[in-house]
C-alpha positions as CSV (number, residue, x, y, z in Angstrom):
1,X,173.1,80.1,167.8
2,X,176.5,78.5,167.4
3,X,178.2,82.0,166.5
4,X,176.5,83.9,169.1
5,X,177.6,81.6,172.1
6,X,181.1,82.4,171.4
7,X,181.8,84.5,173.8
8,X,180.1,82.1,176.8
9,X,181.9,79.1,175.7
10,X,185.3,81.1,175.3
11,X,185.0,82.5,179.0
12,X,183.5,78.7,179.9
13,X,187.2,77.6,178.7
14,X,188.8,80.3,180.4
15,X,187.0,79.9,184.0
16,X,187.4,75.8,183.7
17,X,191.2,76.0,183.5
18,X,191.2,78.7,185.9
19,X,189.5,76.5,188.6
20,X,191.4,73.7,188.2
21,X,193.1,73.6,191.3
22,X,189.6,74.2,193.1
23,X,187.9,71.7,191.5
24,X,190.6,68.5,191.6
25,X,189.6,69.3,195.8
26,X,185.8,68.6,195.3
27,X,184.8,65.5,196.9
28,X,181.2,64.2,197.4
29,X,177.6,64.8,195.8
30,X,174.8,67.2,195.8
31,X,172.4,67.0,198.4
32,X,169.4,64.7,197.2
33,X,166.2,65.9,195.6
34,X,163.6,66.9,198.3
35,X,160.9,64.6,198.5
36,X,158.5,67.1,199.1
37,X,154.3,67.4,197.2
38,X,153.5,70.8,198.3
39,X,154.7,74.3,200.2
40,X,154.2,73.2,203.7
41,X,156.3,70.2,202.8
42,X,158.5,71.9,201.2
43,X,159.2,74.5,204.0
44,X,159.6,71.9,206.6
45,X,162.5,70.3,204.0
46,X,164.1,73.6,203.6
47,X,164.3,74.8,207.5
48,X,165.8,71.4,208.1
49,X,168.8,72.8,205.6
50,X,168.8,76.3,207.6
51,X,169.7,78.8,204.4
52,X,169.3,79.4,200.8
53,X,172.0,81.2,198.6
54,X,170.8,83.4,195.7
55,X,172.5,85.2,192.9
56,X,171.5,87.5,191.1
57,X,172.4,90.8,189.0
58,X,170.5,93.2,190.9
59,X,171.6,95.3,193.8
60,X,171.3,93.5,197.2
61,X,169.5,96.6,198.4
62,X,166.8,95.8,195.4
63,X,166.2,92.8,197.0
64,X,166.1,93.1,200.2
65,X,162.0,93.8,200.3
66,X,162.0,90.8,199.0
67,X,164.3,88.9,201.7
68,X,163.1,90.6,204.1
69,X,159.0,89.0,203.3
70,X,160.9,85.9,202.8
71,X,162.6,85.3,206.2
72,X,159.6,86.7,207.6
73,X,157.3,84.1,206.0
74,X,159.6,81.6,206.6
75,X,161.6,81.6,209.8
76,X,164.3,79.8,210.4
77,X,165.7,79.8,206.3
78,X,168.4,82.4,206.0
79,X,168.7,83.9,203.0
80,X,172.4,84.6,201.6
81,X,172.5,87.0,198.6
82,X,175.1,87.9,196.5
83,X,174.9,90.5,193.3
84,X,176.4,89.1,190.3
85,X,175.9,89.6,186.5
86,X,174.0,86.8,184.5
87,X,177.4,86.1,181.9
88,X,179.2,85.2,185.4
89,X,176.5,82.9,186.6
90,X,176.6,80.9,183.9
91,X,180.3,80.4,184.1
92,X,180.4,79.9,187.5
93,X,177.6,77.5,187.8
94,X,178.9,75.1,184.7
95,X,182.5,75.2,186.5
96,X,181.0,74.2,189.7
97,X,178.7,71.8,188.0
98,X,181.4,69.6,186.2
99,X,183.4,69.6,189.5
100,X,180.2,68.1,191.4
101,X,180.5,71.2,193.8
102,X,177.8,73.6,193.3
103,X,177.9,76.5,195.8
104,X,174.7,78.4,195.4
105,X,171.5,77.4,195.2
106,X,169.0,79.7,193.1
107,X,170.5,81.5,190.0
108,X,169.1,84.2,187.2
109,X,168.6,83.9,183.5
110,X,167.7,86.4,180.9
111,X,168.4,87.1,177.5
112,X,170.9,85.2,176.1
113,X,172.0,83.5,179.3
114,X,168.9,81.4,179.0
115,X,169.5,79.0,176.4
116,X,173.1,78.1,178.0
117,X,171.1,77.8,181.4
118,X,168.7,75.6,180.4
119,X,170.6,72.5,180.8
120,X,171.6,73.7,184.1
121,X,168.5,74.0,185.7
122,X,167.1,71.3,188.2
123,X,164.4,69.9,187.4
124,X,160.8,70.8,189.3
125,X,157.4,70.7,189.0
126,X,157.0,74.2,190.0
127,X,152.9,73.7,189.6
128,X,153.4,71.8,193.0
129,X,154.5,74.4,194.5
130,X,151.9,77.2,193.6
131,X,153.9,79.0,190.9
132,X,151.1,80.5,188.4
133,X,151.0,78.4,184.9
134,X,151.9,82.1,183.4
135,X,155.2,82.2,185.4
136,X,156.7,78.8,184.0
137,X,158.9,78.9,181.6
138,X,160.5,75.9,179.7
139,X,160.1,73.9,182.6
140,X,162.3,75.0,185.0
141,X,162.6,78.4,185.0
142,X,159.9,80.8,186.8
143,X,159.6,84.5,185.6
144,X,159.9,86.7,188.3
145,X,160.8,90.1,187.2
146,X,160.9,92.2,183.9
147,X,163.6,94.8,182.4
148,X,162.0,96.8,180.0
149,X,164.6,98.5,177.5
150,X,163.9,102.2,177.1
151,X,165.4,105.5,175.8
152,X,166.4,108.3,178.6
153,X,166.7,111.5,179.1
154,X,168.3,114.1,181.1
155,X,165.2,116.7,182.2
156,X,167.8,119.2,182.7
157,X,169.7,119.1,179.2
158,X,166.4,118.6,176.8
159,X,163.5,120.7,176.9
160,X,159.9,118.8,176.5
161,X,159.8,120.0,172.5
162,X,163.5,118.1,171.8
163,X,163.0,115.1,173.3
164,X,163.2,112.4,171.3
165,X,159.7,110.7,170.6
166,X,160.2,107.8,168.2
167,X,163.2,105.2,166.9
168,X,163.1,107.5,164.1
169,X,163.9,110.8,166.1
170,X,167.0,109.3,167.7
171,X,168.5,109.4,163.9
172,X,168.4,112.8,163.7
173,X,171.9,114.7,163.2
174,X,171.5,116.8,166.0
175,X,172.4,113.5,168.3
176,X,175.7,113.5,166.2
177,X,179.4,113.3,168.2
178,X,178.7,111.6,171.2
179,X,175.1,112.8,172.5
180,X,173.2,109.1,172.5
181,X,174.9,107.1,174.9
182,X,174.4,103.3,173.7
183,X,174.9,99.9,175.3
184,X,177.5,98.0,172.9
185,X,176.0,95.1,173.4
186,X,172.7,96.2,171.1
187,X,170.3,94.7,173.6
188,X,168.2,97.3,173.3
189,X,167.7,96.7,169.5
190,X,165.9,93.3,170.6
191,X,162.4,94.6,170.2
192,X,163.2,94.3,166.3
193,X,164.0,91.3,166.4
194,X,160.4,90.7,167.9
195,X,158.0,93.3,166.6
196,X,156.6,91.8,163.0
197,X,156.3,95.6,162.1
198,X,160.0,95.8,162.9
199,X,161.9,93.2,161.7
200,X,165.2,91.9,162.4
201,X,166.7,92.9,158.9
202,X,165.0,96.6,159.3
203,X,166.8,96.6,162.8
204,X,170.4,95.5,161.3
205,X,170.1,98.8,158.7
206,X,168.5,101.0,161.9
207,X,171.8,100.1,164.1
208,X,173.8,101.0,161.1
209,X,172.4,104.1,160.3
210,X,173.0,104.8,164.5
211,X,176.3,104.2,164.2
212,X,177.0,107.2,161.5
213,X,175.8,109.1,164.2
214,X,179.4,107.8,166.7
215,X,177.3,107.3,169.7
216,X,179.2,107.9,172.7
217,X,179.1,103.6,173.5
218,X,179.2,102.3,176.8
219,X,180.0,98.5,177.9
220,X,177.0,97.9,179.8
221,X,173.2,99.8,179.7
222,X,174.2,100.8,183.6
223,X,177.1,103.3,182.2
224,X,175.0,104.8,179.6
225,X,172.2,105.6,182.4
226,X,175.1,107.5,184.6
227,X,176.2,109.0,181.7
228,X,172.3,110.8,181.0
229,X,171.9,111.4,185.0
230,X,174.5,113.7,184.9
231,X,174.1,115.3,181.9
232,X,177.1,114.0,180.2
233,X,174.7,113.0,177.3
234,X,171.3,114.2,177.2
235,X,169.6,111.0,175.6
236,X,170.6,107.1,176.0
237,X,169.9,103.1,176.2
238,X,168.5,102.4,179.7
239,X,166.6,100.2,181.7
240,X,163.4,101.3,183.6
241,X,163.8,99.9,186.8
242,X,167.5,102.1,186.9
243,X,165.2,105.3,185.2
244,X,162.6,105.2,188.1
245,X,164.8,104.5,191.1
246,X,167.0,107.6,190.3
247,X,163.8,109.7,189.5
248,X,162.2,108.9,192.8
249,X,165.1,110.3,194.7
250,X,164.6,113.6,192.6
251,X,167.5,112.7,189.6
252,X,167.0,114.8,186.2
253,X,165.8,111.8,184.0
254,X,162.9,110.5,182.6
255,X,161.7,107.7,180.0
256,X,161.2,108.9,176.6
257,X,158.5,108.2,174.7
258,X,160.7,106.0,172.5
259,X,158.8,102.6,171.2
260,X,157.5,99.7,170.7
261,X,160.6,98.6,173.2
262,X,161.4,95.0,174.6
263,X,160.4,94.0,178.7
264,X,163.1,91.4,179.1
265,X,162.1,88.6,181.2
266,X,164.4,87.8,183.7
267,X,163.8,84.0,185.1
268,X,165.3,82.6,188.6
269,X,166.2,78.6,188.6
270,X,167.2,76.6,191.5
271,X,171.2,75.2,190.5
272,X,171.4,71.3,189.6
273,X,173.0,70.3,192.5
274,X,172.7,72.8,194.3
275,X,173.8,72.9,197.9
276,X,170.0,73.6,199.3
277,X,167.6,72.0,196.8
278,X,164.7,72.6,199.5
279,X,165.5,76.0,200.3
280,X,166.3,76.9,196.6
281,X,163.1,76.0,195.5
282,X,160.9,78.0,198.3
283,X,162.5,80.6,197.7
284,X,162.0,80.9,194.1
285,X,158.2,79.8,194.8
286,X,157.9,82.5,197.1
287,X,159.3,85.0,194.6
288,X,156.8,84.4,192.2
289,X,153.8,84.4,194.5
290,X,151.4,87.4,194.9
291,X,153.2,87.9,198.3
292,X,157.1,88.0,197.2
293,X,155.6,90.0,193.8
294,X,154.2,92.5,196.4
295,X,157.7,92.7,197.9
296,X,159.4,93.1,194.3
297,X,157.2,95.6,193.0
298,X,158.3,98.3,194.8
299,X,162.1,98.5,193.8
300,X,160.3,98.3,190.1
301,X,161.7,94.1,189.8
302,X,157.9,92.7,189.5
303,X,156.3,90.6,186.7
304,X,154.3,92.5,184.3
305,X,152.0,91.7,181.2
306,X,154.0,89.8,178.3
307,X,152.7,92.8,175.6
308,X,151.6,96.1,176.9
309,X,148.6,96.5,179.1
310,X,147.8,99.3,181.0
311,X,145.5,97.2,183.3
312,X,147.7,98.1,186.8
313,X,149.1,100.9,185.7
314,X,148.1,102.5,188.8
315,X,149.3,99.8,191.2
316,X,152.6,99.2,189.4
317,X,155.1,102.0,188.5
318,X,157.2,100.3,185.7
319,X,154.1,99.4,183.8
320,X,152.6,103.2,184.7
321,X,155.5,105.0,183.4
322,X,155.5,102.7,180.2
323,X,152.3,103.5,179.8
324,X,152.3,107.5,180.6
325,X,154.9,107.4,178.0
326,X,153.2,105.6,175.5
327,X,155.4,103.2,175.1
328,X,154.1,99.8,174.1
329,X,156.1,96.3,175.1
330,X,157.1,93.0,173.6
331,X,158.3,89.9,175.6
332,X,159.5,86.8,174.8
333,X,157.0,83.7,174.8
334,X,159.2,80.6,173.7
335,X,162.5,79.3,173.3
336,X,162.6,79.9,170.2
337,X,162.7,83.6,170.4
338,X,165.6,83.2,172.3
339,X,167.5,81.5,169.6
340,X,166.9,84.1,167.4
341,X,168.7,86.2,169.4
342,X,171.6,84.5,170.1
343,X,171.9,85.1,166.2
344,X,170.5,88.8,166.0
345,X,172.8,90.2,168.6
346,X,176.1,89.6,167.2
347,X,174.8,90.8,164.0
348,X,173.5,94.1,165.7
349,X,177.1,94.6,167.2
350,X,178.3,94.5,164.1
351,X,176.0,96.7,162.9
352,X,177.2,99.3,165.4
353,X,180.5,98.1,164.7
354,X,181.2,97.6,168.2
355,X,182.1,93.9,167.8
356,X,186.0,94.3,168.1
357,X,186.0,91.9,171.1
């Protein structure tokens, strides 16, 4: 775990002396605790405070559904929204923290930004508050969406016969010089580190064997899904959620019926210290509740099953299109998974030989 939190505790270093000047100015406490046994409590706390401010690394216009319900449910709580990827969170928010000057109030963590997150989580008993038992996580955090990993393609470039329909059929030469576009990072190698019929070691010689191949890599999973929309490469790393949002506006790409695959669970926390405490913690409540899920679901953000289950596929169009592409799902259950990460992942980069930073 040590090895693989370089890189946070390197740009932790970097941000801290950055923020120096900013943070010799910080005068005062955090707002106190809310003293609050239930929702209608709570709401009354959090109106008194007048806004909530939420980062997260999704597209304000993803969210907005979801804002929208909230303000709606809740008048007189604006809620202030800002799009920023989980690495940054977590350097911002332990800057902030040691300078007793927190700025936001609810903040995302997923893969391996949870483990440094944890100890920056306030703590709540989110049971009070109505969050499902199935939604809390370690505590503090509350699951509120999944990411599932998946293998694209471009419609145009493949014909239904060529599309690649198992880990085994991305290995094929005729991806060689560039065709695969894959995220650098190797998060979409996580499902081996999770499937028992995988295995992490299996995975390590899989991402090797990829590499022969000189994928076209890409710093992020966003790229390598711009790079199959248009063509540029006909097969890559993706996320679902990006997949169906460009399909439904009538974009050449589709999932492909590569699997098992890993559905990422991405957790929101309210900040210790945070400038709202009330108004950080309804609105996370709210998130996870059948109403704020019913807001989520349709920009593909919403919970879904830990392991595949086709139960809503007809109600919810991330699990449908996993499941009309026979793609079956892992997620993580305990900490301990994401330990194992921390340690896999470096190890995959390597693998790929994308590690040179």
């Amino acid at each position: 775990m040590l090895i693989a939190m370089k890189r946070f505790r390197r740009r932790l270093c970097m941000a801290s002396v950055m923020a120096v000047a900013v943070v010799l100015t910080a005068c005062g406490g955090p707002p106190p605790v809310p003293d609050t046994k239930n929702l209608d409590e709570l709401y009354q706390a959090a109106k008194a405070e007048g806004e909530v401010v939420w980062f997260a690394p999704k597209p304000e216009a993803q969210m907005k559904p979801a804002i929208d319900a909230f303000e709606k449910k809740f008048p007189g709580i604006e809620v202030r929204y800002t799009n920023k990827k989980a690495p940054d969170l977590v350097t911002q928010l332990n800057v902030e923290q040691a300078a007793d000057r927190v700025t936001f109030d609810v903040s995302n963590a997923g893969g391996l930004t949870v483990l440094p997150s944890q100890s920056m989580a306030a703590k709540v008993d989110w049971a009070s508050y109505e969050v499902p038992s199935d939604q809390i996580f370690a505590d503090d955090f509350v699951y509120v969406w999944a990411v599932p990993k998946v293998w694209a393609y471009n419609t145009d470039a493949l014909a239904p016969n060529d599309v690649p329909a198992s880990w085994d059929d991305l290995l094929d030469p005729r991806w060689n010089g560039g065709k695969l576009s894959v995220e650098s990072r190797g998060s979409f190698m996580t499902v081996w580190a999770q499937d028992p019929t995988l295995g992490a070691d299996a995975g390590l010689d899989y991402a090797s064997r990829l590499a022969e191949l000189n994928p076209h890599y890409t710093e992020n999973t966003t790229q390598a899904h711009t790079l199959v929309v248009s063509g540029q490469t006909p097969v890559g790393t993706d996320l679902i959620n990006l997949v169906l949002a460009d399909e439904s506006k009538g974009a050449p790409v589709a999932v492909a019926p590569v699997g098992p695959t890993n559905a990422n669970k991405s957790y929101l926390f309210v900040a210790d210290g945070a400038p709202h405490p009330a108004a950080g913690r309804l609105l996370t409540a709210f998130l996870a509740s059948e109403e704020g899920q019913s807001a989520l679901v349709g920009t593909y953000n919403s919970v879904i099953p830990t392991n595949t289950d086709c139960t809503d596929a007809a109600t919810n169009r991330v699990i449908g299109a996993l499941c009309d592409a026979g793609v079956e799902w892992f997620s993580e259950t305990d900490i301990a998974q994401y330990e194992q990460f921390s340690d896999f992942f470096p190890e995959v980069e390597e693998a790929l030989g994308t590690n040179v930073n």
